[in-house]
C-alpha positions in Angstrom: 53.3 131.8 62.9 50.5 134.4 63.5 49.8 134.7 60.2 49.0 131.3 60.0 47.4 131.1 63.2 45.2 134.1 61.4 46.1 136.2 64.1 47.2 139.1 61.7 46.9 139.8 58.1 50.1 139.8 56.0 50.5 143.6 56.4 50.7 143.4 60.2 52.9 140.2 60.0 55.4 142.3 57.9 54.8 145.4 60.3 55.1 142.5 63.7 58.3 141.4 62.4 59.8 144.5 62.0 59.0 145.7 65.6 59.7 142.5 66.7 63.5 141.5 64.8 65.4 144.8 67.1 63.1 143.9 70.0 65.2 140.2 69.7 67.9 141.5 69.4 68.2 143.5 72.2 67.0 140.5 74.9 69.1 138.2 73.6 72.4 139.9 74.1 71.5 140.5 77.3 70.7 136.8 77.5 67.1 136.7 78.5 65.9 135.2 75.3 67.2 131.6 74.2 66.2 130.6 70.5 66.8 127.2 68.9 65.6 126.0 65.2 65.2 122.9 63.9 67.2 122.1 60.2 66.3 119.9 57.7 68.4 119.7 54.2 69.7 123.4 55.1 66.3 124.9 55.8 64.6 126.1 58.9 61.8 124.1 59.9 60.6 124.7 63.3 61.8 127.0 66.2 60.8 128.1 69.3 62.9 130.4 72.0 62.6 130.8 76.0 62.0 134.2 77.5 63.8 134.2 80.8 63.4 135.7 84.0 63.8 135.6 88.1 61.6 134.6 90.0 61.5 134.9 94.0 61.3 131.9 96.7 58.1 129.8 96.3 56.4 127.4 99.1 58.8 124.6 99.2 62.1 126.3 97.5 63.2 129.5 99.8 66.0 130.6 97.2 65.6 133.1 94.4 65.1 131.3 91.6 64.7 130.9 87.5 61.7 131.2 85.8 61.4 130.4 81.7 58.3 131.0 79.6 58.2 129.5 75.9 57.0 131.4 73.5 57.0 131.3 69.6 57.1 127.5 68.5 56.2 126.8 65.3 56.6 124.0 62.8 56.0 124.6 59.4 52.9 123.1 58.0 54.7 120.3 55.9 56.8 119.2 59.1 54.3 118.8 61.4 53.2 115.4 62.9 56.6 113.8 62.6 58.4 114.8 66.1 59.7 118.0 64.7 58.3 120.1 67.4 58.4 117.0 70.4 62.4 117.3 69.4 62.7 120.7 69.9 60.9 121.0 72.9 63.1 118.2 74.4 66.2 119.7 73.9 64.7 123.1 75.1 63.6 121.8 78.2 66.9 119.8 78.5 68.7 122.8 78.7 66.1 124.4 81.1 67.2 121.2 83.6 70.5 121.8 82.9 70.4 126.0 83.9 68.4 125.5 86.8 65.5 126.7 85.5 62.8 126.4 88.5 59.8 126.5 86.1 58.6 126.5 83.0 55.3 128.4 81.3 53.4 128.1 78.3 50.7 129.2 76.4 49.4 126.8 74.7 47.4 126.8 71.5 44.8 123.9 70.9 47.2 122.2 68.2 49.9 122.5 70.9 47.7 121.0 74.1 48.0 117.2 73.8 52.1 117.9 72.8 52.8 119.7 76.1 50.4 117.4 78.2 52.5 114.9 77.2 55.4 116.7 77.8 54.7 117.2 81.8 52.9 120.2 81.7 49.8 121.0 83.6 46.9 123.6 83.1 47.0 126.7 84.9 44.4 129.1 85.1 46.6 131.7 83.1 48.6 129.3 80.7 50.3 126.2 80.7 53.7 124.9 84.3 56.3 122.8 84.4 58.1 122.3 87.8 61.4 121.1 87.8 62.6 120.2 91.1 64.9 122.7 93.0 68.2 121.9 94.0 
C-alpha cells in the first residue's frame, strides 16, 4: 500500500513489513486489531483492519465507551472501482455496530474521500468520524 502510495521505496516497504508483521501480531492476540480481506478466485484482493481502543464518556454518552480507527485499506489496482473496497468497509463497519463501537476514525487519502463521504463520515480537523449512536 505505501509503496504504491509512493510513500516508501521498495527497500523500506520490505524493511516496513518486517517491523510491522510481529507488531500485528502482537495487537491482535490481544484483540485490539481486527483485519478482514477480501477473496477473489483464491487471492487476496483488498483488506483493511480496525485498531481498537477505549475511549472515555463524551457530551451526550456518560459511559466509557469504544473507540475504532481504520487503518490500512487497500484494493489492489486491478480491483478498484467495482465495490471491492465499498464491501469491505460495509462489513467492517457492520461489525463496528454490532460491538458497540461508539466511533469510528479515518484517515483518508484523496482516492479514499468521496468512498467514506458516502459512507457517513465527516471531516475532522485531524482525520476523518463516524458516530454511531450509543446505547
Amino acid at each position: 500500500m505505501f509503496l504504491d502510495m509512493g510513500l516508501v521505496d521498495r527497500d523500506d516497504a520490505e524493511k516496513l513489513i518486517a517491523a510491522s508483521a510481529p507488531w500485528f501480531v502482537d495487537v491482535m492476540k490481544r484483540d485490539l486489531y481486527k483485519a478482514w480481506v477480501v477473496e477473489r478466485n483464491g487471492q487476496i484482493v483488498a483488506g483493511g483492519g480496525l485498531h481498537l481502543s477505549e475511549i472515555g464518556p463524551l457530551p451526550g454518552a456518560f459511559r466509557v465507551g469504544r473507540a475504532a480507527h481504520i487503518a490500512n485499506v487497500y484494493t489492489h489496482a486491478e480491483h478498484r472501482k467495482r465495490g471491492v473496497a465499498r464491501s469491505l468497509l460495509n462489513e467492517m463497519l457492520r461489525w463496528c455496530q454490532e460491538s458497540r463501537i461508539d466511533q469510528v476514525t479515518l484517515a483518508a487519502s484523496n482516492d479514499g474521500r468521496a468512498l467514506y463521504n458516502s459512507l457517513g463520515f465527516e471531516p475532522q480537523p485531524d482525520g476523518m468520524l463516524r458516530k454511531f449512536k450509543r446505547l
